[in-house]
C-alpha positions as CSV (number, residue, x, y, z in Angstrom):
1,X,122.3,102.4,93.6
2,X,119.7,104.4,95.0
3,X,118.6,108.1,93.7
4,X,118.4,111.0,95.5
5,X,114.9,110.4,96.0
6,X,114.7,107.0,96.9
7,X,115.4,107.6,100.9
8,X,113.3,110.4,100.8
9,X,110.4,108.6,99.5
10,X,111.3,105.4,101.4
11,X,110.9,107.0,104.8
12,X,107.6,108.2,104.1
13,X,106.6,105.4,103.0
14,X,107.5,103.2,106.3
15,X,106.1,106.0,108.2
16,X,102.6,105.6,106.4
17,X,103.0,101.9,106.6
18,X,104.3,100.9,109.7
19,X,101.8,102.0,111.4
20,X,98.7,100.1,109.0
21,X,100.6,97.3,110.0
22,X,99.1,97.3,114.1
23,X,96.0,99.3,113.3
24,X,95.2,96.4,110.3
25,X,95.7,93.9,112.9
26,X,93.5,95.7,115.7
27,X,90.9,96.2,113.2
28,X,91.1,92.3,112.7
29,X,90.9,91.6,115.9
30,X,88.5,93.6,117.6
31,X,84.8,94.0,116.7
32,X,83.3,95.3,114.1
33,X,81.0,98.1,112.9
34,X,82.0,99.5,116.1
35,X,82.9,103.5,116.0
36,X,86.6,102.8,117.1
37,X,86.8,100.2,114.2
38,X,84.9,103.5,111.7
39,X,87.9,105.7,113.1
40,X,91.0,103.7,112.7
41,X,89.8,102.2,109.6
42,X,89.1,105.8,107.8
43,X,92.7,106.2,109.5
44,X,94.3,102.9,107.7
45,X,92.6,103.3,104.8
46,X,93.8,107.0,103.9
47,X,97.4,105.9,104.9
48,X,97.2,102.4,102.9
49,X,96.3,105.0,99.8
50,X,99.1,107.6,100.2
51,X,101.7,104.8,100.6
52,X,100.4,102.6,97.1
53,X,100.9,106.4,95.8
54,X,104.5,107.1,97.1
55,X,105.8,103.9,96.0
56,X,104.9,104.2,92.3
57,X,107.4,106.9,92.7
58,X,110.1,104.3,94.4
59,X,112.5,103.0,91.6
60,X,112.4,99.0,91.4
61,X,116.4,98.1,92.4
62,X,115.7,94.4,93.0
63,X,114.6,91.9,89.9
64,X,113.7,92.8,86.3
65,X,112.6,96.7,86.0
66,X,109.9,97.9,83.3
67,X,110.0,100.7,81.5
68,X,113.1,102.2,83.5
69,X,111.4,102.0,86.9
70,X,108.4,99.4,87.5
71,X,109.2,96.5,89.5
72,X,106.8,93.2,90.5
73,X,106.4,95.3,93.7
74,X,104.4,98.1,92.1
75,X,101.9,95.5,91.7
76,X,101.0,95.6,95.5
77,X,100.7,99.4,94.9
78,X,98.5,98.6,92.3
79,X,96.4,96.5,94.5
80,X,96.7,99.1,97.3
81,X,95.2,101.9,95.0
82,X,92.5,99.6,93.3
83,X,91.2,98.3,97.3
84,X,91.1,101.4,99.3
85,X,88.1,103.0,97.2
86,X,86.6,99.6,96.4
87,X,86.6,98.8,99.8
88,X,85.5,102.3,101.2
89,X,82.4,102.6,98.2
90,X,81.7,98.9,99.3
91,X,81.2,99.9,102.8
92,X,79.1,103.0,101.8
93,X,76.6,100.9,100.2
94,X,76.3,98.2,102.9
95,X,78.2,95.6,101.0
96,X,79.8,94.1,103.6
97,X,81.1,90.9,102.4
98,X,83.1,93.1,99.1
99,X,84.5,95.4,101.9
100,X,85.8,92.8,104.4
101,X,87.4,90.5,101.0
102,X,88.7,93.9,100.0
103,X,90.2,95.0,103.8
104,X,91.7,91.3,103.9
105,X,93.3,90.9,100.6
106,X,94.9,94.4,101.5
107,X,96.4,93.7,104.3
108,X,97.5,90.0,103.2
109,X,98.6,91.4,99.9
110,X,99.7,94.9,100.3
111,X,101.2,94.3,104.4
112,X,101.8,90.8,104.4
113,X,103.3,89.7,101.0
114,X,104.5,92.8,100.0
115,X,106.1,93.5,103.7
116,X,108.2,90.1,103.2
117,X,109.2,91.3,99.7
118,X,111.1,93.9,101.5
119,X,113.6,91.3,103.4
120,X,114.9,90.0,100.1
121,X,118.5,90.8,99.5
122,X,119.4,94.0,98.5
123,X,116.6,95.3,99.3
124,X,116.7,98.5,102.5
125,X,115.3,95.9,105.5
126,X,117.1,93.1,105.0
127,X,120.5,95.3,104.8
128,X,119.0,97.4,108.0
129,X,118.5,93.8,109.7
130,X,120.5,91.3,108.3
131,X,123.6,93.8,107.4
């Protein structure tokens, strides 16, 4: 089922997302503006970018596949790499409210949504939790 590539690409990408999932929710959580929000936020937001990049590489194994390899998933990649630089030029020029819509739609799209995607059968969590 899966290529050679595939687990390759599939560790990185839990290892780039794993941890956006707690840093995303500390960000939330704590105050704002604040130079420990600046620092893991640069941090989240660099590996939010690499992992919408490594899963366009991912093959689609669940649901209808496009063109070979696209799944519905690749959409939250899409997301992923459309938010990062919105959000990050948002925050450049002071727009606040753009930045925080973009930083929250991220995390519930791209962590959130996407992260429960991943529990569907056939799909690598829900065989490495549910068997």
């Amino acid at each position: 089922m899966q290529n050679s590539i595939y687990v390759p690409l599939m560790y990185a990408h839990l290892a780039t997302i794993i941890p956006c999932i707690f840093i995303g929710a500390f960000i939330f959580l704590t105050k704002k503006g604040k130079p420990i929000h600046r620092s893991l936020g640069k941090v989240y937001m660099i590996l939010m970018l690499i992992t919408g990049i490594l899963t366009l590489f991912m093959p689609a194994y669940v649901g209808p596949r496009f063109l070979g390899h696209f799944g519905w998933i690749h959409l939250f990649s899409l997301l992923t790499i459309h938010s990062v630089p919105k959000a990050y030029f948002a925050i450049r020029k002071g727009d606040i409210k753009t930045h925080k819509g973009s930083m929250i739609g991220l995390y519930i799209g791209g962590i959130l949504i996407a992260g429960s995607f991943t529990f569907m059968p056939g799909r690598f969590m829900h065989q490495f939790f549910f068997g």
